[in-house]
C-alpha positions in Angstrom: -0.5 16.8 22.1 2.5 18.0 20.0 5.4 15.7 19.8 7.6 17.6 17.8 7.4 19.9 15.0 9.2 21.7 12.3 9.3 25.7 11.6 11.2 26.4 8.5 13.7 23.9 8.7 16.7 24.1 6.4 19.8 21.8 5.5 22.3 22.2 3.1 25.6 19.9 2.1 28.2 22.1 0.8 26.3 24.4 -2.0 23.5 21.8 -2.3 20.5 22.8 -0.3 18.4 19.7 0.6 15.8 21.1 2.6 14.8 24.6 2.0 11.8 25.1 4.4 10.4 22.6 5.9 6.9 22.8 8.0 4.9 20.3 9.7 3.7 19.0 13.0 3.8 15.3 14.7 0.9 14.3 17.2 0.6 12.3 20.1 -0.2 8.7 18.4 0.0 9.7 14.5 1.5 8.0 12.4 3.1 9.6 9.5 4.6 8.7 6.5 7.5 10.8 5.0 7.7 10.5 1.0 9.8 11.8 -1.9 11.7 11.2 -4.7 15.1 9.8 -3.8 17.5 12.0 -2.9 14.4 14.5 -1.4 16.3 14.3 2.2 13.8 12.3 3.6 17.0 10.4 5.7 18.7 13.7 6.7 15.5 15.0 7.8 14.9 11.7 10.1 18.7 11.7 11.3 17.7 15.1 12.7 14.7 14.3 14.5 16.7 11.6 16.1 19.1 14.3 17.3 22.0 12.6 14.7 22.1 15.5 12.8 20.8 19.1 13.2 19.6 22.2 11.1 21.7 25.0 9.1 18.3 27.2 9.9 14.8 26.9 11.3 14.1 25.5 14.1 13.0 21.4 14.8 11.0 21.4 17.9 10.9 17.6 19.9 8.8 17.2 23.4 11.0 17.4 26.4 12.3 13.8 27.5 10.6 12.1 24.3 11.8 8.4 23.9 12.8 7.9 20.1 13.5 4.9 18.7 15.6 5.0 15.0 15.7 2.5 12.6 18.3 3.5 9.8 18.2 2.3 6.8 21.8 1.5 6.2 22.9 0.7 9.8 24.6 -2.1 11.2 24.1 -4.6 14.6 27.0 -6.3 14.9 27.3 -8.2 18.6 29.0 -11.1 20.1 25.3 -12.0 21.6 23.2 -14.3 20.3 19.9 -13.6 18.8 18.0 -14.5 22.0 20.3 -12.9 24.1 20.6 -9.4 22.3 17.1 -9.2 22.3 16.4 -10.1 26.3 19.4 -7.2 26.6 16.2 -4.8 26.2 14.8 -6.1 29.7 18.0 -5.3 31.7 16.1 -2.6 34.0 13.6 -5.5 34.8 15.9 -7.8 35.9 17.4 -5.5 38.2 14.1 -4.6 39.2 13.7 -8.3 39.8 16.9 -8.9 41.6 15.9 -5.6 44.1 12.7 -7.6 44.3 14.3 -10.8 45.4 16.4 -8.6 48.0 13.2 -7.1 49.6 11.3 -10.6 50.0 14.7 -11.7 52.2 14.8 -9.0 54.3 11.2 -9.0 55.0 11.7 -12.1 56.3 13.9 -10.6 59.1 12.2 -7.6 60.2 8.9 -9.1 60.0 9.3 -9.7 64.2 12.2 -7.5 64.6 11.3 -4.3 63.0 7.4 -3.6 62.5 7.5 -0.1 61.3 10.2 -1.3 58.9 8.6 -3.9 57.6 5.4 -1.7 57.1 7.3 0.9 54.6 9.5 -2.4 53.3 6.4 -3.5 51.9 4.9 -0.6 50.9 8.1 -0.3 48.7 7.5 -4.1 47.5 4.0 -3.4 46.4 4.9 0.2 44.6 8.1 -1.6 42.9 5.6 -4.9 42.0 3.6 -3.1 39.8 6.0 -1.0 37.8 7.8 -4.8 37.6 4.5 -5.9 36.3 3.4 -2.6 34.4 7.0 -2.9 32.2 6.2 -6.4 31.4 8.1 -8.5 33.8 6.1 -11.3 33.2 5.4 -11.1 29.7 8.8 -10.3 28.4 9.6 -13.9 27.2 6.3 -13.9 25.1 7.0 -10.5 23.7 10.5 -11.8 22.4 8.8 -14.5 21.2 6.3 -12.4 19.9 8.3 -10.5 18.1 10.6 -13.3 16.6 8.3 -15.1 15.0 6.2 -12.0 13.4 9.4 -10.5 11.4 10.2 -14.3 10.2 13.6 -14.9 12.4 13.9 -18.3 11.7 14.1 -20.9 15.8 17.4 -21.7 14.0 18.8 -18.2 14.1 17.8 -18.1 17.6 21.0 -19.4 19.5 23.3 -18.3 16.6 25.7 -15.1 17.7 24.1 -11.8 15.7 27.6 -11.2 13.7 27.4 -14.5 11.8 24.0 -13.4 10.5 23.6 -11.8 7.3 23.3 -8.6 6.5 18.9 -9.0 6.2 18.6 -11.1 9.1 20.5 -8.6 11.3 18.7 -5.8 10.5 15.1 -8.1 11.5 17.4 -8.5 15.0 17.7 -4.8 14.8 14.7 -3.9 13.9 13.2 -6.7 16.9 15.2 -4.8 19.4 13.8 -1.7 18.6 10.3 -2.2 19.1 10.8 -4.6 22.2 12.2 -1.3 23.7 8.7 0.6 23.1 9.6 4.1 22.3 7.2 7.0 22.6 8.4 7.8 18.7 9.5 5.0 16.1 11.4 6.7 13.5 12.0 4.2 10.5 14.2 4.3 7.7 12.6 1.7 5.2 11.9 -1.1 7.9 9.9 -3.6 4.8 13.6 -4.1 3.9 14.6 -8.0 4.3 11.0 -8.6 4.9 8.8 -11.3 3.3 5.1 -10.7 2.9 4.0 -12.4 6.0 6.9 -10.3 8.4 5.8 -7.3 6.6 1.9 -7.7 7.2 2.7 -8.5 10.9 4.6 -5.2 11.0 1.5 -3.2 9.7 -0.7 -4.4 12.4 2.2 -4.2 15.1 2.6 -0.3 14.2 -1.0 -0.1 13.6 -2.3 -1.3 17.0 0.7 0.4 18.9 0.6 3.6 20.9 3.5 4.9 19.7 3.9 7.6 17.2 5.1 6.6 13.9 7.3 8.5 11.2 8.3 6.0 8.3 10.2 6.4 5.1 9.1 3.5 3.1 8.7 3.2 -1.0 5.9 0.5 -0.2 2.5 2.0 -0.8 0.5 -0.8 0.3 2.4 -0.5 3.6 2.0 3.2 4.1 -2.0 2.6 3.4 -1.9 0.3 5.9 -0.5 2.4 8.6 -0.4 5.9 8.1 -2.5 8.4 8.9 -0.6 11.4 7.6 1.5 12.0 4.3 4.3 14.5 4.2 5.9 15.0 1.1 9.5 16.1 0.4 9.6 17.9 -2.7 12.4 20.5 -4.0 13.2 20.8 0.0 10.0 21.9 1.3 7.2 20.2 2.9 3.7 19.7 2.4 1.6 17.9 5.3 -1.4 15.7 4.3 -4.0 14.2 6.2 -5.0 10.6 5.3 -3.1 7.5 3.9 -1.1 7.5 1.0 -3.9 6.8 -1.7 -5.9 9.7 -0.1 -2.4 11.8 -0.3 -2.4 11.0 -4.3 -5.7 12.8 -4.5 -5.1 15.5 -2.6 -2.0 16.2 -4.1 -3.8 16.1 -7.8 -6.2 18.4 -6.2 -3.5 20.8 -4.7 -1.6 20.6 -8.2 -5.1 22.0 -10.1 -6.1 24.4 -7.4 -2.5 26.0 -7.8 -2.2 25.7 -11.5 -5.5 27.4 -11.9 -4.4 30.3 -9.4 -1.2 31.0 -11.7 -3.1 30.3 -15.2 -5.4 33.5 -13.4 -2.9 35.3 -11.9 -0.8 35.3 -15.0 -3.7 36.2 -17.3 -4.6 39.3 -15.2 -0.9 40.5 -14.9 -1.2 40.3 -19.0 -4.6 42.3 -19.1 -2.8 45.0 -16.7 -0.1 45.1 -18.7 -2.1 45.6 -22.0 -4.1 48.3 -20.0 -0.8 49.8 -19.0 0.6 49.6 -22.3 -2.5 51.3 -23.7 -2.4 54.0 -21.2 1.2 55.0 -22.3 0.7 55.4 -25.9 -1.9 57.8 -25.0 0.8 60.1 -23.7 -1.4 62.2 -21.6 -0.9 63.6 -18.1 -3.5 61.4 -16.8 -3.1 58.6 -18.6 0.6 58.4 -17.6 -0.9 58.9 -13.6 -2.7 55.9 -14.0 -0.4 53.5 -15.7 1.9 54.3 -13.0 -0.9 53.5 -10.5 -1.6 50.1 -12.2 2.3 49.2 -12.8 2.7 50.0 -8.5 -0.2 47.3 -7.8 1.8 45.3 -9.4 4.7 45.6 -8.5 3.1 44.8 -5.0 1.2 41.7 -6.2 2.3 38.5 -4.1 3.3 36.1 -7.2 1.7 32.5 -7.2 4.9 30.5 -8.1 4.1 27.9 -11.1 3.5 24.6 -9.3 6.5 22.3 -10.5 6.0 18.6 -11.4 9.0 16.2 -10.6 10.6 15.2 -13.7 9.6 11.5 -14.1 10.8 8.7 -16.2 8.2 8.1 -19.4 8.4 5.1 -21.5 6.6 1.7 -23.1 7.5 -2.1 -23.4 6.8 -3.3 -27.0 7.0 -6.7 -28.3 8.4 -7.3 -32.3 6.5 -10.5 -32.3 3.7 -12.5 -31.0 4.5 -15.7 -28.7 2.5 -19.0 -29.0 -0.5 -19.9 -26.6 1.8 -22.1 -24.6 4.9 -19.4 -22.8 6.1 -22.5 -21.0 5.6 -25.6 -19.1 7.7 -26.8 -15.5 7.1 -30.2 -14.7 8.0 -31.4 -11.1 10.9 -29.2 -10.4 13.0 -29.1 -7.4 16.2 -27.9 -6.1 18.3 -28.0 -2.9 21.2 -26.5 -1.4 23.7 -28.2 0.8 21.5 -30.8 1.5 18.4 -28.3 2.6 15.5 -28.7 -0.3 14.3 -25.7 -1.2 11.1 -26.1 -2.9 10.0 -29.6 -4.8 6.9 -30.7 -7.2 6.9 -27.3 -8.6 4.2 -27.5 -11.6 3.2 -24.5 -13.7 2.6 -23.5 -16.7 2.4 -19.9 -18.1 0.1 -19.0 -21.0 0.6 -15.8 -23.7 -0.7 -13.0 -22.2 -0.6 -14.5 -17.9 1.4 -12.2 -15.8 2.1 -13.9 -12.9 3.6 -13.2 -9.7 5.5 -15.8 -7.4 5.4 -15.4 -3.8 6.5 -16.6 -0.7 8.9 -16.4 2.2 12.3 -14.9 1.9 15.3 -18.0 1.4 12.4 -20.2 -0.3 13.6 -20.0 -3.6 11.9 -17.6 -5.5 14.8 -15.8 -7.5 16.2 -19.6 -7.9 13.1 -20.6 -9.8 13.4 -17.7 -11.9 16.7 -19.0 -12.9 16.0 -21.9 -13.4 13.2 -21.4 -15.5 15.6 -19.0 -17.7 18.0 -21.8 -17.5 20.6 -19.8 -15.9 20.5 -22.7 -13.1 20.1 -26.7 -13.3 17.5 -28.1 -12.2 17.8 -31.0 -9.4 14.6 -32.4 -10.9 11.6 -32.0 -13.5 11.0 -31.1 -16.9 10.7 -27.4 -18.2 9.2 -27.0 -22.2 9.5 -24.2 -23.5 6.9 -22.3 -26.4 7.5 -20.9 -29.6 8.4 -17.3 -31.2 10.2 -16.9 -27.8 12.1 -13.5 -26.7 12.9 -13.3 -22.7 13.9 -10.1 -21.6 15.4 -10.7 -17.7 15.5 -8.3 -15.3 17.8 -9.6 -12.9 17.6 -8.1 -8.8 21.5 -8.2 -8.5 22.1 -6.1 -12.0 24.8 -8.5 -12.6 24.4 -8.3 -15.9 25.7 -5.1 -15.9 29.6 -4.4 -16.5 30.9 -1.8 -14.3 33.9 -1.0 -16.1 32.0 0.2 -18.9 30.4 3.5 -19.1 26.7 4.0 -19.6 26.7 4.9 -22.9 28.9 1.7 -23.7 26.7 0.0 -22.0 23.8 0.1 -24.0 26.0 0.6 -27.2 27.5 -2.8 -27.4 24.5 -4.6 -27.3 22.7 -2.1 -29.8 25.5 -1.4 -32.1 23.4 -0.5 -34.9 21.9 2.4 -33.0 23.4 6.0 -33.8 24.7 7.9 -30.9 22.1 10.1 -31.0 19.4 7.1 -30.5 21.5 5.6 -27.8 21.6 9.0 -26.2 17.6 9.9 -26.5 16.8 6.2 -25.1 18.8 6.7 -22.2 17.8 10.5 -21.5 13.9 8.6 -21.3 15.4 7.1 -18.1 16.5 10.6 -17.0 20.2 10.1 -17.7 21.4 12.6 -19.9 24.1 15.1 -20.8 27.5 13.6 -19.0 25.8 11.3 -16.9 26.2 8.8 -19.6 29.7 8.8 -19.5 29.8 7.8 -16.0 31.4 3.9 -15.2 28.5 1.6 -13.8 30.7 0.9 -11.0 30.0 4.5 -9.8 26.1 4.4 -9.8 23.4 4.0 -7.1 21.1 1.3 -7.4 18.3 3.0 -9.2 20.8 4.9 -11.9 21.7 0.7 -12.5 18.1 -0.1 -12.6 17.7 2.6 -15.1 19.9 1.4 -17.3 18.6 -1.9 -17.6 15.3 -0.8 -18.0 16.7 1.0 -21.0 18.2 -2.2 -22.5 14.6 -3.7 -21.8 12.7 -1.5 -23.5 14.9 -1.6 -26.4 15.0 -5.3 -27.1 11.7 -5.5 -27.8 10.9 -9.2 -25.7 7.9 -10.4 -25.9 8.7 -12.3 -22.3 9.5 -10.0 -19.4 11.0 -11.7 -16.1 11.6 -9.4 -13.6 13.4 -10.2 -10.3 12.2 -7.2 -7.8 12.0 -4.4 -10.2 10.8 -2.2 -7.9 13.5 -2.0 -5.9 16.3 1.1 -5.7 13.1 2.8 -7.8 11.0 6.5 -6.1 6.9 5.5 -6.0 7.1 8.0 -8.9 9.0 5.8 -11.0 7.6 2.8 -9.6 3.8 4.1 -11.0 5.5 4.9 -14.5 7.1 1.2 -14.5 3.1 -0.4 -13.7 1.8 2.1 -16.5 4.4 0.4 -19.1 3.9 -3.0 -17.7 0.0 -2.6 -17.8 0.4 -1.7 -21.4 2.3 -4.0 -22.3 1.0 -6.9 -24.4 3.1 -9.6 -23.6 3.7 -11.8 -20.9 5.0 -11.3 -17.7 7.0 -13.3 -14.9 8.0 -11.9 -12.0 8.9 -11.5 -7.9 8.4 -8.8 -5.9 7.5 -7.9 -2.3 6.0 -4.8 -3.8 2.0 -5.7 -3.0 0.8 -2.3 -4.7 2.9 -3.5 -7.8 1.5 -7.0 -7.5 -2.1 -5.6 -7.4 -1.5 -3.0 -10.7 -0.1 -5.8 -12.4 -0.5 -9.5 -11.9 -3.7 -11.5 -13.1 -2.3 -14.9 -11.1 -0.5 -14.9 -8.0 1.4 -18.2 -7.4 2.4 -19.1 -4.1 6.1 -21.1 -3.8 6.4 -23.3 -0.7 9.2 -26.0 0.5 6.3 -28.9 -1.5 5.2 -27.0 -4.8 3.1 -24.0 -5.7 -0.3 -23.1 -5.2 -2.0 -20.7 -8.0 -4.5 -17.9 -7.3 -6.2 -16.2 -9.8 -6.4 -12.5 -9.7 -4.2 -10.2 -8.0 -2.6 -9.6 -4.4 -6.3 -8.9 -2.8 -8.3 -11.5 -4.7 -5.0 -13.9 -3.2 -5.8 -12.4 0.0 -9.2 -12.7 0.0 -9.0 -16.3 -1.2 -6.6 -17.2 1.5 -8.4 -15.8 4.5 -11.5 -17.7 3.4 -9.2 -21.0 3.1 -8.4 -20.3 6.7 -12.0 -20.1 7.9 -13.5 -22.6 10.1 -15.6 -24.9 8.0 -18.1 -25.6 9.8 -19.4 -29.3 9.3 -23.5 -29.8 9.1 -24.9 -32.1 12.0 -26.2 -35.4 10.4 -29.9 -35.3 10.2 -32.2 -38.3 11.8 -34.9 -39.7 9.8 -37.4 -37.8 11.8 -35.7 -34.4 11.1 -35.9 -35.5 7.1 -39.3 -36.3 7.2 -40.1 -33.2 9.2 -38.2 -30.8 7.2 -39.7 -32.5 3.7 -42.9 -32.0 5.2 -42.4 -28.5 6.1 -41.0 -27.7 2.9 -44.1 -29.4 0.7 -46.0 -27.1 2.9 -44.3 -23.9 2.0 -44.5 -25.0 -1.5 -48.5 -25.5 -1.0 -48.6 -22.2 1.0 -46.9 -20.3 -2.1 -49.1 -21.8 -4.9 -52.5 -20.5 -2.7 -50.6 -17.3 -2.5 -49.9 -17.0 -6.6 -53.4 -18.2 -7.0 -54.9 -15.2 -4.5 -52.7 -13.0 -6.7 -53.7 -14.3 -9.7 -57.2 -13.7 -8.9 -57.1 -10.2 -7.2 -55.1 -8.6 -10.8 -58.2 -10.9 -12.5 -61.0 -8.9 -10.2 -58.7 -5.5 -10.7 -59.2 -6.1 -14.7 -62.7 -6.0 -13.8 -63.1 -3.2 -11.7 -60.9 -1.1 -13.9 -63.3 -2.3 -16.6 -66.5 -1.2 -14.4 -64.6 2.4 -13.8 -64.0 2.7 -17.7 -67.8 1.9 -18.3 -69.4 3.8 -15.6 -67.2 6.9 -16.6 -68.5 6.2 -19.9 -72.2 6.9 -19.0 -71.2 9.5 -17.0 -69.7 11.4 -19.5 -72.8 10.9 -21.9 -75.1 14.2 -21.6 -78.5 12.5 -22.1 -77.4 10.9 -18.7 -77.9 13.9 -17.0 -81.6 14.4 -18.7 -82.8 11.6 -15.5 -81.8 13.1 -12.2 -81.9 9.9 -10.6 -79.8 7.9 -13.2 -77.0 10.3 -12.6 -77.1 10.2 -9.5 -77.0 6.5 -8.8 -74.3 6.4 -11.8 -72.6 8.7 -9.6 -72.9 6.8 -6.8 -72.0 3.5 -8.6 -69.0 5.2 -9.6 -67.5 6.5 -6.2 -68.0 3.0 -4.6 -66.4 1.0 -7.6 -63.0 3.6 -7.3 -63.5 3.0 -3.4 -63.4 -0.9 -4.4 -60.7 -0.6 -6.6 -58.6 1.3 -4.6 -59.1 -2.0 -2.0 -58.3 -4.2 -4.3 -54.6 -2.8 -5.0 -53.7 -2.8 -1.3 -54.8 -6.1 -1.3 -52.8 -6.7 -4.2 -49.6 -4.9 -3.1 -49.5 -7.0 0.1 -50.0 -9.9 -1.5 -47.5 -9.4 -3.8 -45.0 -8.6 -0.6 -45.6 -12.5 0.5 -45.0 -13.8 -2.4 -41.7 -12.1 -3.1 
């Protein structure tokens, strides 16, 4: 069944047309996931199906009565409730339902004697109101809260505190908890891996998953969309192309849609050539019915339906390249540990990082992770431990809150005053390889989004030359377009790598050692995100401890086994002798053809025949002997 879907749906913002025609369909169940360069109108398109917003043209069909649920991106819950209380909020109806419940039970206790026919239809209405009480979950509600709670990471702590004292991540986990507690027959979400750790955000997967609901999700996390979509539809120059599948299965298609078209323009635009050659010919001939038919040819073209040249997004292209070799040793932490306000946020922290490792930390969100990374920069003290350092060193940082960047200066300035002996020209080429060009360089930092930011000091990266990268969430703010260009440069890059992310897909394409940061030290994984996975789940399988064995069971089971030894040497030793006896035979054949092939054997009727005759049942023999030998053979393998 249809949910909802969209004919030709446009949307313009003053003389900026965002969506130009937009076409697809949403089924009962599907889960789709909506993807585009930033700035596509992925959001505006969403704001519309949740009735926020509406079309300039087209029209956006949505099943009569549908229950949507919307998860924006930048939106706010701010309540005088506390976590716990906000949340039960959702179960209201029940608890009236309840309430009526409680009401019934009293007066049945009256008309029980008084009123029979009353109490007959009084308790048909307690049985019918009873099951939708039960059917809406009005004895499972505390567990889904619960349920819930713990799977997006809201800390027990958080629990009892009011939601406006929370910050700004933890409210929208609240949010986001309310919004699926409520169970709508459509989930629209606006980047809902925000403020996630790993664990929250692989809970969510199999929540959305597992649930009946449909699903339309804007999200730059690949790994995510592979996980729980079905469908792919991709915003691109404001139209819409639907794909079946997840999102690696959308990359292929969309390479093979990209050829397929291609090639149909390549033709097309060959044989418009060849007519007008034809055409061209025709005319010079300057006769009356040469002129006829280049008029004939230059009206089928004029009719032909033009394939439009395919257009590729215009994505950022560059490399990391190190002036200088490190030593074998990058660095060495020695029990490190550091607290804040008396709450310890990781201790015993050991690792050491080797030319060439790129490693990935992980762990919970508030655990520390960008800390470390400071503090192995030096940027923060360390309450405890040791940290040496290698030789030949050049760190390049990438820091998550771009506070390295000044926002009074303009771009160009930017990148200038810490590459003075760069021409403008350079300065401007370098930062046109990030896609800011022409006046855009001019602009203040203070006036850019977070990915133009990001841009920029990826430019400064890639033109100091560091043979160390740390990077703190470089993913974030950047398109999956630009994210797959950033893992191309990193992959190529052939120096050595710290970093954080939440970005698994990144973590897979790049790291060779995941290390896991916890409140008593780190744990390191070699490989990337799956092997880490993989190595995990099989930490968390039951071991499953031998039974001792009794002196009889030893003596029984050695006894067995010296018999299955004995039964294998009499089996090699058949073997042996059946390929011995097949030697023979074969050599029997060879003679006996021999005589056979001799014409004087021929001159004694009765020597040819029993040759003959020799010959048939040695081939017969033979011919036992290898299935013999071929089963043989089976039991001994």
């Amino acid at each position: 069944m249809i949910l909802l879907s969209a004919a030709h749906v446009t949307k313009a913002f003053g003389v900026d047309e965002i969506l130009k025609d937009v076409n697809f369909t949403l089924q009962d169940q599907q889960k789709l996931g909506l993807v585009g360069v930033n700035g596509s109108g992925k959001t505006t398109l969403m704001r519309m199906i949740a009735g926020l917003d509406h079309p300039d043209g087209g029209q956006l069909f949505v099943k009569s009565d549908l229950r949507i649920g919307y998860h924006a991106q930048l939106g706010d819950l701010l309540s005088e409730k506390t976590v716990y209380e906000e949340l039960l909020s959702v179960f209201d109806g029940l608890f009236e339902i309840e309430a009526r419940l409680r009401d019934m039970e009293a007066q049945m206790g009256t008309l029980h004697d008084t009123d029979p026919d009353g109490y007959e239809k009084l308790l048909r209405d307690y049985t019918r109101m009873t099951d939708v009480f039960e059917r809406e979950g009005g004895y499972s509600y505390k567990s889904a809260i619960y349920g819930v709670l713990n799977g997006l990471s809201i800390d027990k702590a958080l629990h009892d505190r009011p939601v406006k004292l929370l910050s700004g991540g933890e409210r929208t986990r609240v949010k986001l908890a309310k919004l699926l507690l409520q169970k709508p027959e459509l989930l629209l979400l606006d980047e809902p891996t925000n403020h996630l750790d790993l664990e929250a955000i692989a809970w969510l997967e199999d929540y959305l998953s597992a649930c009946r609901a449909s699903v339309i999700v804007i999200s730059h996390d690949r790994y995510f969309l592979d996980a729980v979509c079905n469908t792919i539809v991709e915003l691109s120059s404001g139209v819409a192309e639907q794909y079946e599948g997840d999102y690696s299965r959308f990359l292929d298609l969309r390479a093979q849609a990209y050829e397929r078209k291609l090639k149909m323009y390549t033709q097309q635009q060959k044989e418009i050539a060849r007519q007008k050659e034809i055409i061209a010919r025709f005319r010079r001939y300057n006769q009356e019915w040469s002129i006829k038919r280049a008029k004939t040819r230059e009206n089928v073209l004029a009719k032909m339906d033009l394939v439009d040249k395919p257009q590729t997004q215009q994505s950022i292209e560059f490399t990391f390249q190190a002036h200088r070799r490190t030593g074998n040793d990058v660095l060495i932490a020695e029990n490190l540990s550091k607290a804040f306000d008396g709450r310890t946020l990781f201790a015993g922290v050991d690792l050491h990082v080797r030319a060439g490792d790129r490693v990935a930390i992980i762990g919970p969100n508030g655990i520390g992770k960008t800390t470390l990374l400071r503090m192995l920069l030096g940027l923060e003290p360390c309450d405890s431990g040791e940290i040496l350092y290698g030789t030949n060193l050049d760190i390049g940082y990438y820091d998550q809150q771009q506070s390295s960047l000044d926002d009074k200066k303009q771009i160009i300035d930017e990148i200038w005053d810490e590459f003075p002996r760069m021409n403008m020209t350079q300065v401007r080429n370098a930062l046109a390889t990030f896609l800011l060009t022409e006046d855009d360089v001019f602009r203040p930092i203070g006036t850019l989004s977070g990915g133009e930011r990001g841009r920029v000091m990826f430019t400064k990266l890639m033109l100091r030359g560091d043979n160390v990268l740390v990077l703190d969430e470089p993913t974030n703010h950047l398109d999956m377009d630009s994210r797959e260009v950033l893992e191309s440069a990193l992959c190529d890059f052939t120096g050595t790598i710290l970093l954080v992310s939440h970005d698994r897909f990144f973590i897979n394409r790049i790291a060779n050692r995941v290390i896991e940061l916890s409140a008593h030290g780190v744990k390191s994984y070699l490989g990337n995100y799956d092997d880490y996975l993989a190595a995990k789940n099989k930490e968390n399988e039951p071991q499953i401890e031998e039974p001792q064995k009794t002196k009889t069971a030893l003596r029984d089971e050695k006894r067995r086994q010296r018999l299955e030894k004995e039964a294998r040497q009499q089996q090699r030793a058949l073997l042996a002798q059946l390929e011995r006896d097949i030697e023979n035979k074969e050599a029997e054949i060879a003679r006996l053809k021999t005589i056979l092939a001799a014409p004087e054997t021929y001159q004694d009727a009765s020597l040819a025949q029993q040759t003959a005759a020799e010959y048939a049942k040695a081939q017969k023999q033979l011919e036992a002997l290898y299935q013999q030998w071929e089963e043989q053979d089976e039991q001994v393998l």
